[in-house]
C-alpha positions in Angstrom: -20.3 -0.7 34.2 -17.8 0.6 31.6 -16.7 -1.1 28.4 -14.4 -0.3 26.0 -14.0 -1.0 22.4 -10.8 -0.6 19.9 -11.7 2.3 17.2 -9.5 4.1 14.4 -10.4 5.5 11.1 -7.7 2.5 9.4 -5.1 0.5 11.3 -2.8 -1.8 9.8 -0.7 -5.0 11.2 2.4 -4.7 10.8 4.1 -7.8 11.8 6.2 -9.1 9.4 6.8 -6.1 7.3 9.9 -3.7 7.4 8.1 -1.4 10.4 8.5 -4.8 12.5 12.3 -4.7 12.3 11.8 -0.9 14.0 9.5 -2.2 16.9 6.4 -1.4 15.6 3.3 -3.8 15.4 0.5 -1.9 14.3 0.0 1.7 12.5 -3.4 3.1 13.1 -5.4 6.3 12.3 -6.8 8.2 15.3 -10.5 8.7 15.0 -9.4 12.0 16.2 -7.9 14.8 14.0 -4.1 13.9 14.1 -0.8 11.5 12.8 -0.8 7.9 12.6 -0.2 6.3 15.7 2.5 3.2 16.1 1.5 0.6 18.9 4.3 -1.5 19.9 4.4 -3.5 23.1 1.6 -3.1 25.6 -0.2 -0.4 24.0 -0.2 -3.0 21.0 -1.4 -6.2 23.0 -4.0 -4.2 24.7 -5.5 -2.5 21.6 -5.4 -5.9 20.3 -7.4 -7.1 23.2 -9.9 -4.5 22.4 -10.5 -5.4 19.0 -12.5 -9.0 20.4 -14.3 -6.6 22.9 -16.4 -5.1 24.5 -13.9 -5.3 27.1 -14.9 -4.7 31.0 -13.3 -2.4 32.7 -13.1 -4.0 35.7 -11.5 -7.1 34.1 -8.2 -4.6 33.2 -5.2 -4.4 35.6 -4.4 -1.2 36.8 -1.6 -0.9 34.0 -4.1 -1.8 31.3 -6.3 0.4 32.6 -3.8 3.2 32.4 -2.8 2.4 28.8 -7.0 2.3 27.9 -7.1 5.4 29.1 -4.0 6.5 26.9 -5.8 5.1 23.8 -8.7 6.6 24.0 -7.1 10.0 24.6 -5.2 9.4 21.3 -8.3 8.4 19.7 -8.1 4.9 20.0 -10.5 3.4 22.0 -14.3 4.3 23.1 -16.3 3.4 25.6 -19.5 3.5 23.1 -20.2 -0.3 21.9 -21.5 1.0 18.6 -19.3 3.5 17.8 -18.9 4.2 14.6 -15.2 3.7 14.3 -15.1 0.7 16.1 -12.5 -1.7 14.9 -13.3 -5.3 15.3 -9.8 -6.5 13.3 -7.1 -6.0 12.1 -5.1 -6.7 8.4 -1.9 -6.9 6.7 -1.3 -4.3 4.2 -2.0 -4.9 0.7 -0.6 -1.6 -1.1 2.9 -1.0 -1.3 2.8 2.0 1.1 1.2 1.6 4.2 0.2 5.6 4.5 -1.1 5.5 1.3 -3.7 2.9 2.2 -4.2 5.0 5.6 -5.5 7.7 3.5 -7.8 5.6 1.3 -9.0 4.7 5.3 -8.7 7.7 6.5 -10.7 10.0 3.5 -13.9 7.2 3.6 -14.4 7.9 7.3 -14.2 11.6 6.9 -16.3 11.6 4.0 -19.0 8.8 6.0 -19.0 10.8 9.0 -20.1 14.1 6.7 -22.8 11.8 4.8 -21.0 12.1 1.6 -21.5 9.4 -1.0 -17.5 8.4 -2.2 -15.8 6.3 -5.2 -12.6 5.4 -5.0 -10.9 5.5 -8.6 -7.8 4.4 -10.3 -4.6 4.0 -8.4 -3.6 0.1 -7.2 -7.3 -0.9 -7.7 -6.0 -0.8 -11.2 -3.4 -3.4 -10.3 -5.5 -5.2 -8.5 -8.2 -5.6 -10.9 -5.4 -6.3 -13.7 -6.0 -3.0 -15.6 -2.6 -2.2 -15.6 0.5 -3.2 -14.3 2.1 -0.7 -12.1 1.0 -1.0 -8.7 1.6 2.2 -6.6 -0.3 5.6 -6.9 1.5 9.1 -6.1 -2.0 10.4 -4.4 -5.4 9.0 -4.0 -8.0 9.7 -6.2 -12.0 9.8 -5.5 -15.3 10.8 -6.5 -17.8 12.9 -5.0 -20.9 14.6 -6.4 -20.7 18.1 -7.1 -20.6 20.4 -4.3 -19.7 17.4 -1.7 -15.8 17.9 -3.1 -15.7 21.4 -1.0 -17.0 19.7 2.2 -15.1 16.9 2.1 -12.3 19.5 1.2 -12.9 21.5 4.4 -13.3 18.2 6.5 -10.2 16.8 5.6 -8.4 20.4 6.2 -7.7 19.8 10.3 -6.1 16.2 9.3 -3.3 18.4 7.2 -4.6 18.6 3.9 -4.9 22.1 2.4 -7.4 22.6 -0.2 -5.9 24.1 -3.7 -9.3 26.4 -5.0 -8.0 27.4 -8.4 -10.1 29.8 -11.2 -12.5 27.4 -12.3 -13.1 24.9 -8.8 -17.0 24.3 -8.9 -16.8 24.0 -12.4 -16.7 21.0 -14.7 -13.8 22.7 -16.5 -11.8 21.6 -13.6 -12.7 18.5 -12.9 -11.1 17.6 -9.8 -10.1 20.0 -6.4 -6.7 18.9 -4.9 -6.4 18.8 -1.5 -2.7 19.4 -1.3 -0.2 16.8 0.7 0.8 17.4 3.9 3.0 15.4 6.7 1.0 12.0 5.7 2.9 12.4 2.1 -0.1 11.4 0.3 -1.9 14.3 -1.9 -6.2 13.4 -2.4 -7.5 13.9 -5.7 -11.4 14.8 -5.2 -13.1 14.2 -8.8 -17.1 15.3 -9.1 -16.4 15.5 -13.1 -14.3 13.4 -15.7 -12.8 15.4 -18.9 -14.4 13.4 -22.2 -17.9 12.0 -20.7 -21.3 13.7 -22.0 -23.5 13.3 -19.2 -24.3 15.5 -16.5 -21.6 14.9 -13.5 -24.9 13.7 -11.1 -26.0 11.4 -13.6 -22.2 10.3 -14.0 -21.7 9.5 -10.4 -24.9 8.1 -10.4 -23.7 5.5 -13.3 -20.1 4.9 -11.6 -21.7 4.5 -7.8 -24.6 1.5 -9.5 -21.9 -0.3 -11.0 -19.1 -0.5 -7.7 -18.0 -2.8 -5.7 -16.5 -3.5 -2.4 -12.9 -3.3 -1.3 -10.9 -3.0 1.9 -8.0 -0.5 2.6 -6.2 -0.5 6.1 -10.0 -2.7 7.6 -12.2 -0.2 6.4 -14.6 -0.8 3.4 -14.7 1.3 0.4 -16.6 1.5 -3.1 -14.4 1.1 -6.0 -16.0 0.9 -9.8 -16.3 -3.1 -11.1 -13.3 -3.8 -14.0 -15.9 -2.6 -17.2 -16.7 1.1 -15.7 -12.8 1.3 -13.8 -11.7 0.8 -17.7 -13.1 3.2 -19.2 -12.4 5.7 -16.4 -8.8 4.8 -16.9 -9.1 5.1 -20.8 -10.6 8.3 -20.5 -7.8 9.5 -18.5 -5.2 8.2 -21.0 -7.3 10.0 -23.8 -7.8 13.5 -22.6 -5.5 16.2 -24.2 -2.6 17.6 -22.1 -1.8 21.0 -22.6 -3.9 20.9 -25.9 -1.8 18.0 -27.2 -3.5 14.8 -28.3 -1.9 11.6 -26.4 0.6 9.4 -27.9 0.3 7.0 -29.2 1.2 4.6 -26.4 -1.3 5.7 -24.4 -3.9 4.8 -27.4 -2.7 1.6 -27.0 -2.8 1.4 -23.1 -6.7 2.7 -23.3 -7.1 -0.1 -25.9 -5.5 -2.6 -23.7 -7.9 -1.7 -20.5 -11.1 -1.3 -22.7 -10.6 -5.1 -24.0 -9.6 -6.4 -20.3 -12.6 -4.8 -19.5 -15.1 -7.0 -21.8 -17.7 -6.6 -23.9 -19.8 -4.6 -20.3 -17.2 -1.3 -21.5 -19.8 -0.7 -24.7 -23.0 -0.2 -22.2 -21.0 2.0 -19.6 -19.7 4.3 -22.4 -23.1 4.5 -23.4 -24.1 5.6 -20.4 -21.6 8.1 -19.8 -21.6 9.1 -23.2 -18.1 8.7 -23.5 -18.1 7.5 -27.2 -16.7 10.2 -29.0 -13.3 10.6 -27.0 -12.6 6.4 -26.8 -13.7 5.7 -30.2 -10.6 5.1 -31.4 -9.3 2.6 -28.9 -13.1 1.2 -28.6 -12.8 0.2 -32.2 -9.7 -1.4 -32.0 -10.8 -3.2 -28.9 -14.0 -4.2 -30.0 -14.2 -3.7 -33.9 -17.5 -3.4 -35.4 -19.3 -3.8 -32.3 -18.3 -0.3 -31.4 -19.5 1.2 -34.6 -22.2 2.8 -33.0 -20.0 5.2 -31.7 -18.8 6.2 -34.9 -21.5 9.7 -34.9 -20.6 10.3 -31.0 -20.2 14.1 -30.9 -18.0 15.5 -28.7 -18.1 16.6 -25.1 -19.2 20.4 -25.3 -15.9 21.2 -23.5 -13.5 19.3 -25.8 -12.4 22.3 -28.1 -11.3 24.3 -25.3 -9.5 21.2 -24.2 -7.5 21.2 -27.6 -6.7 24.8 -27.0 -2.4 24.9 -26.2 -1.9 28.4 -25.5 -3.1 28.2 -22.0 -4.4 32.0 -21.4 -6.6 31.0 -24.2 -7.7 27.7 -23.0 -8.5 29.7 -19.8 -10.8 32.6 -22.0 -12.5 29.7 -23.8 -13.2 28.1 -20.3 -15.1 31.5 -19.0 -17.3 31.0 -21.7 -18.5 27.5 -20.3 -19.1 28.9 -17.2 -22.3 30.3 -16.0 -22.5 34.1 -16.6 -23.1 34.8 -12.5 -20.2 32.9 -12.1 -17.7 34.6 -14.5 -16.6 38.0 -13.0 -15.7 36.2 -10.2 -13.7 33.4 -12.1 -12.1 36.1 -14.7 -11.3 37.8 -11.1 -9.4 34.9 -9.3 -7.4 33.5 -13.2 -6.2 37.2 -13.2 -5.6 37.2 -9.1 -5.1 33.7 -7.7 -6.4 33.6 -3.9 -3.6 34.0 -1.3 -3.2 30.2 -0.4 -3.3 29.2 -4.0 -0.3 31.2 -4.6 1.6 30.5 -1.4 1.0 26.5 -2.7 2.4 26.9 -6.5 5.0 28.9 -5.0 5.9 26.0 -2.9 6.3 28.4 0.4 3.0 28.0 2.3 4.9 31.0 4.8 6.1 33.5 2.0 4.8 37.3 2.8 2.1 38.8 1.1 4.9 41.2 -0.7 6.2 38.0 -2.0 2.8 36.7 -3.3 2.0 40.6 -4.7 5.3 40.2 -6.9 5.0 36.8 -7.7 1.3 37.8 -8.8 2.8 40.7 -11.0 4.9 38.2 -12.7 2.4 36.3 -13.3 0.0 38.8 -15.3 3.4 40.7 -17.2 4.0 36.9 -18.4 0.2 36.4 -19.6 0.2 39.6 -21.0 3.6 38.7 -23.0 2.0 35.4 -24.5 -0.8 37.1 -25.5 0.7 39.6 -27.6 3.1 37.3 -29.0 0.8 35.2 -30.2 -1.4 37.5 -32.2 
């Protein structure tokens, strides 16, 4: 006897929202490597019908049968009970852009299915905690542990997302590996570091992953930090320098705002992460004397390099965090980007190698300029 069962890595009901007024009734993700599919008409009442299975095959008319077979050719539906993409429901959407909460879907199955721990951080979980009040996220951002952001890098690669290895990826100096946006329109920030805490990046993820919580994106379930820690992650992204500069001092005041939404908690979780030294200021204007602990926090042994503005000699401070194995081949790749990398800040993933070798040229004449300029 066959059965079959409704599966998708995230789907999303539609009814009601501007998609219904174009036919469509429900957006899901293929459990297969591939686009969102819309379901609209039969294909929609019979994946529908799945979702309450196991359905018996030989309970299906012949047209159901035909359009079961469809789905599961799309990656849809499965005859294998437990599954594990099985869908047993189906919600409205809660984020402002349906793809984007496909992705969030979409990026914890991929990472599940590779056994690879995941945190989901910042972006409308923000909102919804009340940490902030805009919203809507241009990309998705998570945590791994180190190492797991190149696998889960390579396993979201045949889904469309392109990988953008830079100098310093496997480093803490860059703390994040992009996996660049393709036709979903939704770029993945993959984090196994965070610029301004002390700790080792396992013992940080170890921290972030104790103190999460659940919550649901497009019916799949996800781990997302609890308000205190999601504060100060958000605080410590308002705090770090950009492009050597310090941050206004609106931002000061946003951290401040998050650290006190985020209660008295925020103190122990900077502990913790030893995170004191780059939120002391908006700690003590959130907290007063209570955070006057962190008044002797040193700083994070990357921060100088951080506060570096020339950017070629950020880049030379950087080399010296790095491991001495590593650093021939780092110095190698700052001074000669790989192939892809270039094609991607280029913005012509098809431009000839002859391209790329001149653009490269540029690129080392303009460093070499700076350089010399600024002795």
């Amino acid at each position: 006897m066959s059965t079959w069962v409704a599966i998708a890595f995230g789907a999303l009901d539609l009814r009601g929202s501007e998609y219904e007024a174009e036919g469509f009734e429900i957006v899901a993700v293929p459990a297969i490597p591939g686009p969102p599919a819309f379901l609209f008409g039969e294909g929609a009442a019979v994946w529908r019908t799945l979702l309450t299975g196991p359905v018996d095959d030989r309970t299906l008319t012949e047209r159901d049968r035909e359009i079961v077979h469809d789905l599961a050719g799309m990656g849809l539906a499965s005859k294998r009970t437990e599954d594990p993409a099985r869908m047993r429901s189906i919600a409205e959407p809660w984020l402002i852009s349906v793809f984007h909460e496909l992705v969030y879907a979409l990026v914890a199955r991929v990472a599940a299915a590779h056994g690879i721990d995941i945190l989901f951080i910042k972006g409308p979980t923000l909102h919804a905690q009340g940490l902030r009040d805009r919203e809507h996220s241009g990309d998705v951002d998570c945590w791994v542990r180190s190492g797991d952001d190149r696998r889960l890098a390579k396993a979201m690669e045949p889904w469309g997302w392109t990988p953008l290895i830079l100098p310093f990826t496997g480093t803490t100096i860059t703390h994040s590996l992009t996996l660049v946006v393709g036709e979903w329109g939704c770029a993945v920030d993959v984090h196994s570091s965070y610029p301004g805490i002390g700790v080792a990046p396992a013992e940080a993820f170890k921290v972030l992953l104790a103190d999460s919580e659940d919550r649901v994106f497009a019916g799949v379930t996800v781990r997302t930090p609890r308000d205190p820690a999601h504060a100060v992650i958000a605080a410590l992204h308002d705090m770090r320098p950009f492009e050597g500069a310090m941050p206004a001092a609106g931002l000061v005041r946003n951290a401040e705002s998050m650290l006190r939404h985020g209660g008295e908690r925020v103190l122990s979780v900077v502990d913790r992460l030893d995170a004191g030294y780059v939120l002391r200021v908006p700690l003590e204007r959130a907290f007063g004397g209570d955070a006057s602990r962190f008044a002797a926090a040193q700083p994070p042994r990357d921060w100088e390099m951080r506060l570096e503005t020339s950017t070629s000699r950020r880049h030379f401070r950087a080399l010296r965090l790095v491991p001495v194995l590593h650093r021939p081949r780092t110095l190698y790749r700052l001074i000669w980007p790989r192939l892809a990398t270039m094609r991607i800040s280029m913005g012509d993933p098809s431009a000839s190698t002859s391209t790329v070798l001149r653009a490269r040229m540029r690129r080392i004449g303009v460093s070499i300029r700076k350089l010399i300029a600024r002795r």
